[in-house]
VOGU-3710 file (C-alpha; in Angstrom, 3 decimals, decimal comma):
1> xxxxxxxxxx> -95,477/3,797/-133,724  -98,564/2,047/-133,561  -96,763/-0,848/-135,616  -93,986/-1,315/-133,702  -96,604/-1,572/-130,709  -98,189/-4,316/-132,133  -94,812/-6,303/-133,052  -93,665/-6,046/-129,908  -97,095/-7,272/-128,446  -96,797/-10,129/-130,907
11> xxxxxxxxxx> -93,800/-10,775/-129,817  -95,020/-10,983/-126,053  -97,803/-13,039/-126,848  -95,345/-15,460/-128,989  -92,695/-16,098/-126,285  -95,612/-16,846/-123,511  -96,864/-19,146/-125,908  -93,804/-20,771/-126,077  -92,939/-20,708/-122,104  -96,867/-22,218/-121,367
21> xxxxxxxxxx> -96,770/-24,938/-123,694  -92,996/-25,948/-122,231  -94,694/-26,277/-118,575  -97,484/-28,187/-119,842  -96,224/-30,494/-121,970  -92,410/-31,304/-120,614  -89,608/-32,094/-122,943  -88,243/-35,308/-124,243  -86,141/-37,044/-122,186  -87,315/-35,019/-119,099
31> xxxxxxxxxx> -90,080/-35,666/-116,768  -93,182/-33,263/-116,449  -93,537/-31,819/-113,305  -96,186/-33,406/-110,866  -96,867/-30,246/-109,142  -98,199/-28,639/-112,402  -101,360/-31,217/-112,420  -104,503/-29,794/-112,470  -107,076/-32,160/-111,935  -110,748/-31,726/-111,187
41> xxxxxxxxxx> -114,145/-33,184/-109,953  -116,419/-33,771/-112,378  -120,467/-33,263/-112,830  -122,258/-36,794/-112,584  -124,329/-37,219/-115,703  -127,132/-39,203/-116,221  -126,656/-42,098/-119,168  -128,698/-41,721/-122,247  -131,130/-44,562/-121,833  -130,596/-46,018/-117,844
51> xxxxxxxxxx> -130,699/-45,363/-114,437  -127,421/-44,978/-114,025  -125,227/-41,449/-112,802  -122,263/-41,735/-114,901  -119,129/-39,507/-114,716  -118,187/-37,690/-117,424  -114,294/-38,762/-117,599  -111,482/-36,818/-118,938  -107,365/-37,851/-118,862  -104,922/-34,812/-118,997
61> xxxxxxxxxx> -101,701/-35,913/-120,463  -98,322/-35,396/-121,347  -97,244/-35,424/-124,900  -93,681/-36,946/-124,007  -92,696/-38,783/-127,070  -90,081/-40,788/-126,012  -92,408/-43,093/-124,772  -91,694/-46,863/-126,020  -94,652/-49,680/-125,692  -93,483/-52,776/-126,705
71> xxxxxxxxxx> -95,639/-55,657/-128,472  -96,448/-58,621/-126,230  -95,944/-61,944/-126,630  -98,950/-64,148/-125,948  -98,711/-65,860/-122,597  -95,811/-63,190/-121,356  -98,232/-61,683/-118,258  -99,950/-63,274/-115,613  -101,364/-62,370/-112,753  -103,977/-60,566/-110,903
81> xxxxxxxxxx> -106,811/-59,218/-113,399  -108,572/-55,902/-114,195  -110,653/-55,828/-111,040  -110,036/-59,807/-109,017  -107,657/-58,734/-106,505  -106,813/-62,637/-105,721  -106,432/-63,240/-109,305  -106,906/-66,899/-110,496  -108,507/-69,033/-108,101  -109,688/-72,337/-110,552
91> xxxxxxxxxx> -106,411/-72,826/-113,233  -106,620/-75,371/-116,022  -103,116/-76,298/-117,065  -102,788/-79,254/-119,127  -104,835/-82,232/-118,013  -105,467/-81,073/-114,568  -107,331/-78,417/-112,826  -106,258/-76,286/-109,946  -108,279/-74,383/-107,255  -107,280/-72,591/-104,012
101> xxxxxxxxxx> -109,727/-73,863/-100,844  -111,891/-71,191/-101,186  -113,255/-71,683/-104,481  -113,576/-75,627/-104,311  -117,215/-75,581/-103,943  -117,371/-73,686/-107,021  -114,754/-75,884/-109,053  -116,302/-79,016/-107,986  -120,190/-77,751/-108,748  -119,020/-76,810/-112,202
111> xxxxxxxxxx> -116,098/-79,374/-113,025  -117,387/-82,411/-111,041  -115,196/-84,479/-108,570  -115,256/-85,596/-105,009  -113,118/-86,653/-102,405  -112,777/-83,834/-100,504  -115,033/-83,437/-97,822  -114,009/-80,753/-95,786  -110,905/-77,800/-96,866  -108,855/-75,059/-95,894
121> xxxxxxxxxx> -108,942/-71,736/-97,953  -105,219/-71,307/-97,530  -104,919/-74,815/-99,357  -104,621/-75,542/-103,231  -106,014/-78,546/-104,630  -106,042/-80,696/-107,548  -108,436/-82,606/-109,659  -107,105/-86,226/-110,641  -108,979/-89,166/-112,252  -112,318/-87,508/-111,227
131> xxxxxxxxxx> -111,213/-86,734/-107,627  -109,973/-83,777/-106,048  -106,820/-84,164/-103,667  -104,396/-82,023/-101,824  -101,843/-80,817/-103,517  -100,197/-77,575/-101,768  -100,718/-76,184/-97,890  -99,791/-73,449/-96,199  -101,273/-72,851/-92,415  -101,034/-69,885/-90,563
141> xxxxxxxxxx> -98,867/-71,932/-87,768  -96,255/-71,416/-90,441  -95,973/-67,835/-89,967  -96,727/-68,072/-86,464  -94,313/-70,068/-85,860  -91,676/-67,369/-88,235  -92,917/-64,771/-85,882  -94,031/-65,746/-82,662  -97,239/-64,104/-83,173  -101,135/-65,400/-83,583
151> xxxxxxxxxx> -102,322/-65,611/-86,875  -106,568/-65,790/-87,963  -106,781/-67,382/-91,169  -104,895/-67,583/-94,671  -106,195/-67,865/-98,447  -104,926/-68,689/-101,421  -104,928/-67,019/-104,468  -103,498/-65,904/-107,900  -102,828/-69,123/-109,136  -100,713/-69,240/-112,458
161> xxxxxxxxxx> -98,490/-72,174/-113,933  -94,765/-71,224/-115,172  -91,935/-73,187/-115,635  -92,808/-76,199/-114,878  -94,367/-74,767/-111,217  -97,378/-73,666/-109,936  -96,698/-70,203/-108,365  -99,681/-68,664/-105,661  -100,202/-66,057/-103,137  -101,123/-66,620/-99,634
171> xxxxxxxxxx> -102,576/-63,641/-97,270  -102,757/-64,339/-93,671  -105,305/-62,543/-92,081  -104,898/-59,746/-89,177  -102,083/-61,144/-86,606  -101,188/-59,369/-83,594  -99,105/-59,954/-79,887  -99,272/-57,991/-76,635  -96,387/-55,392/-77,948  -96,964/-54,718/-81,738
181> xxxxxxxxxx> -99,809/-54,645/-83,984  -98,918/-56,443/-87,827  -100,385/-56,000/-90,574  -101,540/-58,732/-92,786  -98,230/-61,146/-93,672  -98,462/-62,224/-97,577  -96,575/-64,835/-99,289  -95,339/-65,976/-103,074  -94,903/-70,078/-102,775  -94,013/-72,335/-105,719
191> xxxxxxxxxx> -94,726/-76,165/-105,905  -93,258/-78,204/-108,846  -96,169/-79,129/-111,127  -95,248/-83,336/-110,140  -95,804/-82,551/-106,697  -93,843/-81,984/-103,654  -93,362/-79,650/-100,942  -94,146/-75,837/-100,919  -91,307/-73,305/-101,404  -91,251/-69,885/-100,219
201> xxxxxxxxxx> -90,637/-67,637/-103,099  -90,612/-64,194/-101,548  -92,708/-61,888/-98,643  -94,604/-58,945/-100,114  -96,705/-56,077/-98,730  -100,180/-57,290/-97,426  -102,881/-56,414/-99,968  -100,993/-56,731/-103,097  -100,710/-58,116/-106,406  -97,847/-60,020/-107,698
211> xxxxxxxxxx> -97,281/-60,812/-111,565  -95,246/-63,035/-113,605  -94,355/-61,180/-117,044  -91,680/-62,514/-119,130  -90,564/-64,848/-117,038  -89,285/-62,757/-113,841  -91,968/-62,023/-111,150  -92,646/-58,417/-110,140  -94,178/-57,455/-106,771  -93,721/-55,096/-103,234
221> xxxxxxxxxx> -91,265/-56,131/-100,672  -92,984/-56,256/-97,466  -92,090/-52,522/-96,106  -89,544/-49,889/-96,533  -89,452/-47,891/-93,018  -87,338/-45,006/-94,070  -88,009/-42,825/-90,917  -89,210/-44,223/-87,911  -90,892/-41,205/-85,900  -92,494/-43,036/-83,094
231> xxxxxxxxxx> -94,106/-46,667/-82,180  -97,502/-45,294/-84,198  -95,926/-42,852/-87,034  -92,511/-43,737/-89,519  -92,384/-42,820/-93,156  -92,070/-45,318/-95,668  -91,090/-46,017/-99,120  -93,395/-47,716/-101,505  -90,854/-49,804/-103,939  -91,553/-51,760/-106,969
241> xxxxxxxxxx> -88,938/-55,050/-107,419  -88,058/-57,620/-110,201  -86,672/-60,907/-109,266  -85,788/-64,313/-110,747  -88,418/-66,833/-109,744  -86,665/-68,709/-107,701  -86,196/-65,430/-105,503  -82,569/-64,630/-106,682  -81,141/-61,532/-108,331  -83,904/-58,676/-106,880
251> xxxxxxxxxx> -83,407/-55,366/-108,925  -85,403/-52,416/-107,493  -87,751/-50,740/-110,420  -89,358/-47,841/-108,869  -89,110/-46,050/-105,108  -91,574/-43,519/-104,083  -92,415/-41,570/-101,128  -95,702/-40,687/-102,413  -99,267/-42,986/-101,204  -100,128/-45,993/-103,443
261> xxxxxxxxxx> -102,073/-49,609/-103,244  -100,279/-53,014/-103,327  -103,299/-53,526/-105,370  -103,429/-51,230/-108,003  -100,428/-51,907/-110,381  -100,074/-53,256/-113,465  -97,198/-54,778/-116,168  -97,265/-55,127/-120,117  -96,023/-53,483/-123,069  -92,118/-53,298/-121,354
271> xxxxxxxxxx> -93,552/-50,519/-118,140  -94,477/-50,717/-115,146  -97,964/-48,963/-114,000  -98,955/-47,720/-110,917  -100,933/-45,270/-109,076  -99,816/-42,548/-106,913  -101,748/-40,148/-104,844  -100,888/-36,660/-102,412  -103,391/-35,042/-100,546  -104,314/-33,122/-103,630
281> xxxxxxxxxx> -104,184/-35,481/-106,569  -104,040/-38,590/-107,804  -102,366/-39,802/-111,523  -100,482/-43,182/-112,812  -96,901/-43,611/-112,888  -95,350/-45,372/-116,018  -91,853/-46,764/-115,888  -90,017/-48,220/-118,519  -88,851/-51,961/-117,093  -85,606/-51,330/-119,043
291> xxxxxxxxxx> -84,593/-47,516/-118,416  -86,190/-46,454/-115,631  -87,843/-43,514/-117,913  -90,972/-42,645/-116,437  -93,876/-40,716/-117,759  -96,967/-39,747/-115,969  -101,052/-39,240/-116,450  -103,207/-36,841/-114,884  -106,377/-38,859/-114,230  -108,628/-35,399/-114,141
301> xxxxxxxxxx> -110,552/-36,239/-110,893  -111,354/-40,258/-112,014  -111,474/-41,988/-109,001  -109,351/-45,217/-109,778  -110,314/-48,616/-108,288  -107,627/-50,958/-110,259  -105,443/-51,021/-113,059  -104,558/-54,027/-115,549  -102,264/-54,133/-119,225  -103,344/-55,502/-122,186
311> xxxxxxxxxx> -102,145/-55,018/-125,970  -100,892/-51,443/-125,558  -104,269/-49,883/-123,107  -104,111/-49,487/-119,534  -107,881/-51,239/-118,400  -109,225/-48,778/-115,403  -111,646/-49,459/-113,285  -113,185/-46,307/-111,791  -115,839/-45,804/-108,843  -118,258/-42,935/-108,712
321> xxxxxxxxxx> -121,868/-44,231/-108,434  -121,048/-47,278/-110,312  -118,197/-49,450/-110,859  -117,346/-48,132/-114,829  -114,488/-49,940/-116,611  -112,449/-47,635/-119,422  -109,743/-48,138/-121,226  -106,719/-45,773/-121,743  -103,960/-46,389/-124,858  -101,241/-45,674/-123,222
331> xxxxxxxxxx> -99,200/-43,871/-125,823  -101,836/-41,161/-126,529  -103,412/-41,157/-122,842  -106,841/-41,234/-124,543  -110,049/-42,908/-123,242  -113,031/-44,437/-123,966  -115,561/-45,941/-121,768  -116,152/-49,639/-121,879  -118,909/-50,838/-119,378  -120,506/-50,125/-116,289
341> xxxxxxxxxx> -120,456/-53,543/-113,810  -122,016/-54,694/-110,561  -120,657/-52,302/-107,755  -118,643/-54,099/-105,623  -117,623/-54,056/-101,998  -113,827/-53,724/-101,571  -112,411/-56,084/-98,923  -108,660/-56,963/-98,914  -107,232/-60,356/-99,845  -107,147/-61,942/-96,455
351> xxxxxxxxxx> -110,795/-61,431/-95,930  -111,847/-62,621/-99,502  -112,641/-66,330/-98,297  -113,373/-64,877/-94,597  -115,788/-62,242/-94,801  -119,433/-62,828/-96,275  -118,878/-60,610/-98,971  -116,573/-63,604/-100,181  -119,343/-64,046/-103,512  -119,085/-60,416/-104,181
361> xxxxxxxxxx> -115,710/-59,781/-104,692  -115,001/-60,041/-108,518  -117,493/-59,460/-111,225  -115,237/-58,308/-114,286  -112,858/-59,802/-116,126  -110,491/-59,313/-119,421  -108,756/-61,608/-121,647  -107,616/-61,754/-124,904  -109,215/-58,887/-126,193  -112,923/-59,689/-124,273
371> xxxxxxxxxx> -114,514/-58,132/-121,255  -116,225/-60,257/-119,437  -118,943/-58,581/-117,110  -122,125/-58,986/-114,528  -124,292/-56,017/-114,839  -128,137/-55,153/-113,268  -130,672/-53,865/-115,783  -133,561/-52,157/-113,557  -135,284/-50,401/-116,040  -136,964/-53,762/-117,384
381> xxxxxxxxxx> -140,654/-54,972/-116,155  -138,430/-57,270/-113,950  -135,087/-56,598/-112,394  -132,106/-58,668/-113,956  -128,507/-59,622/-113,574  -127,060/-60,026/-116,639  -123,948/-61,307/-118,004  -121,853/-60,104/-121,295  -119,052/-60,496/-123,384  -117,715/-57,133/-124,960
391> xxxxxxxxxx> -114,796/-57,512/-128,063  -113,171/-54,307/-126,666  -112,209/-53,445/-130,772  -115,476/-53,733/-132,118  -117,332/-52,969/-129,590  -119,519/-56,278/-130,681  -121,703/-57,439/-127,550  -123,529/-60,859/-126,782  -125,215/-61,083/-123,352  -127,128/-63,710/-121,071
401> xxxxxxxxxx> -129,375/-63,254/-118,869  -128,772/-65,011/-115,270  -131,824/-64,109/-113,215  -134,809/-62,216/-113,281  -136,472/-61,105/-110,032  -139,470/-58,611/-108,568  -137,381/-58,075/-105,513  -136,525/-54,142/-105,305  -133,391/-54,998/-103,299  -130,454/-56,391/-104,912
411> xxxxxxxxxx> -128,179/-55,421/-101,846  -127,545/-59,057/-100,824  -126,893/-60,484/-103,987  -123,394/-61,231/-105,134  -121,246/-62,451/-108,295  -117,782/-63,518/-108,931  -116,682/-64,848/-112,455  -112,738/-65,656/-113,817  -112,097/-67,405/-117,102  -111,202/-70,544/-116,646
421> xxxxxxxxxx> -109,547/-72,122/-119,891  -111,264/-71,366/-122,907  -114,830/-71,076/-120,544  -116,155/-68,422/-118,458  -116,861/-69,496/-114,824  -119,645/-67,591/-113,441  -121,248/-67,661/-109,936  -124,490/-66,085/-108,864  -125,150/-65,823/-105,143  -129,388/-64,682/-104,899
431> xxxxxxxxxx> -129,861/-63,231/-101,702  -128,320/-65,754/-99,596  -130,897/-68,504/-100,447  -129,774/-69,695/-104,100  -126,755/-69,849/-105,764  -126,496/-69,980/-109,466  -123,367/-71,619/-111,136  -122,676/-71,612/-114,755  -120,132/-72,310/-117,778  -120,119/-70,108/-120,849
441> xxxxxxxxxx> -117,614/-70,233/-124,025  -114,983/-67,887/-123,527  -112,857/-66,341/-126,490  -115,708/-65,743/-128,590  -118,394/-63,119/-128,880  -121,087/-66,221/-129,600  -121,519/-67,148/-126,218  -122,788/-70,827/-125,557  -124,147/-71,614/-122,132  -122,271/-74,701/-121,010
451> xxxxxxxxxx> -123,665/-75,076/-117,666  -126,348/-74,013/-115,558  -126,600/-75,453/-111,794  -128,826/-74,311/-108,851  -128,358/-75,056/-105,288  -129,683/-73,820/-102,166  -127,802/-72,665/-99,039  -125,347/-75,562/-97,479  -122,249/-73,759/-99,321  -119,231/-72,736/-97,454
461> x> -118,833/-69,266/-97,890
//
């Protein structure tokens, strides 16, 4: 009797086993509930060695295996990077050097060139036989003009080269009329790389990213309003699109009713990555660019900042008490933590040039294989802002150090850095009183300073 007992309560045990690891791990071919993540906040711990609260981070995932990353080719993605919102804002193609208005004064302290003594942030220029010149604009009377409405300011941004055309974003700032309230308007333009007028590509939804991956550019439409309730409350769809880039042949990707940021997507390895968020939890979306399959990550209480692809990992940039970059392969959903940056302030892409947090929008960046990164050691006799290069394989790290200060405030100081070419650009804003520029050798873990150039205040910020 006793033995039967126990086969039958083996027999229990086995089938629960069975029905619990079905609900936590899905089925090929079929997606894992969202409703069955748990996710969790977790204990700030201090890091070994520095002043720093860190959160210990932990991904839940689901073991789907028909999950298909495809290899890269080089030069396949670009677009915004692992934290820079705007993207590109100084682009060497060729023989010539692009930079959108509001990062002239950095191009021409670091690449030389006059000729320009006054510009627009929502302009793109060009540097020719030592002299920078106009070569694309966009006012804001344009889209005041599309929608009868008054419009602040415009920047550009998320500069990349393709096809024989430069392609680049434009926000417009807050606009608004006596009967409706709009959002910031956002524009893809082209120009052909010999010059000539601008050409509207396509209208996405203020505050986002666009990318160019294999040759077709991926973005958000403007809005979806699938319910309108009243003048102040509609639902809406957040959708994904693929189009040609000259605008033709859109193909929707990916449609959700659930909260996400223009800002926080990301393309590579044949998916698309998002996040998505309820009023309970938050986890990426991944959806195959040729299926539509779709596999999801439960983020276990990471708060996520921004997302960007490269060579099979998802590069995450979380925000607790620090800004911490980690890295997540995006077949296994493991993670490891990379670095801990300069926090930053978040302001949307309309107010990058505008506000005067303009210096302290962008201190990370990744490419081919490095992190690039502005950190603050405190626990020296003197406090410093340091910069490093990380080879995310190796782990291998060379770093410089920018300034050293006795100040016990470092609340006014701000950096911004993009690689420009085979150099890191780096800008160092002290307080409001001196800004540091400087040139580094990118694409190697031997950094060689290039460039070092102080000036005092007199820069348009």
């Amino acid at each position: 009797m006793r033995k039967k007992i126990a086969v039958a309560l083996a027999g229990i045990f086995v089938v629960c086993l069975v029905i619990s690891c079905l609900t936590c791990h899905g089925s090929q071919g079929a997606e894992p509930e969202r409703e069955n993540m748990k996710t969790y906040r977790p204990i700030p711990k201090k890091a070994e060695g520095t002043g720093i609260y860190r959160m210990k981070q932990t991904v839940k995932r689901w073991d789907w295996k028909g999950w298909e990353v495809k290899e890269d080719a080089p030069g396949s993605l670009m677009g915004s990077n692992i934290v820079s919102i705007s993207g590109r804002a100084i682009l060497e193609e060729g023989d010539s050097l692009y930079a959108a208005g509001y990062r002239l004064p950095m191009a021409m302290e670091l690449y030389g060139g006059d000729g320009v003594l006054d510009w627009e942030d929502y302009n793109i220029y060009r540097l020719k036989d030592g002299k920078w010149e106009l070569f694309a604009s966009n006012p804001p009377e344009n889209v005041e003009d599309r929608y009868g409405i008054m419009v602040d300011e415009g920047v550009a941004m998320n500069l990349m080269c393709y096809g024989g055309f430069l392609y680049y974003g434009v926000c417009y700032k807050h606009t608004w009329d006596e009967d409706r309230i709009l959002d910031t308007a956002q524009f893809v333009y082209r120009v052909p790389i010999q010059g000539g007028g601008a050409e509207e590509v396509v209208e996405t939804k203020y505050e986002s990213k666009f990318y160019i991956y294999n040759g077709k550019v991926y973005y958000m439409p403007r809005e979806y309003v699938r319910e309108e309730k009243d003048w102040f409350s509609y639902t809406r769809d957040n959708v994904y699109q693929e189009m040609e880039l000259g605008g033709e042949n859109k193909r929707e990707i990916y449609r959700t009713d659930m909260q996400t940021w223009g800002s926080v997507f990301a393309l590579g390895g044949g998916c698309l990555y998002l996040l998505e968020w309820d009023d309970e939890k938050e986890w990426i979306t991944g959806v195959n660019l040729e299926t539509g399959d779709t596999r999801y990550y439960s983020m276990g209480g990471m708060s996520i900042y921004t997302l960007f692809y490269e060579g099979g990992y998802l590069y995450i940039s979380s925000f607790s008490n620090t800004v911490s970059i980690f890295r997540m392969d995006v077949s296994s959903g493991q993670t490891e933590y990379l670095a801990d940056c300069i926090e930053m302030a978040w302001r949307p892409p309309s107010e990058i040039a505008i506000s005067e947090e303009c210096d302290f929008v962008n201190t990370v960046w990744l490419e081919n294989g490095y992190l690039y990164f502005m950190w603050q050691d405190k626990n020296a006799a003197l406090e410093r802002w340091l910069f490093s290069a990380l080879d995310v394989e190796t782990k291998q790290m060379s770093t410089e150090v920018l300034v050293e200060k006795e100040s016990e405030s470092w609340q006014e100081d701000r950096g911004y850095l993009e690689v420009v070419g085979d150099e890191a650009a780096v800008c160092h804003n002290v307080g409001g009183e001196k800004i540091f520029f400087y040139r580094f050798r990118a694409n190697a873990l031997q950094m060689d300073r290039l460039e070092r150039k102080e000036i005092r205040k007199g820069i348009k910020e």
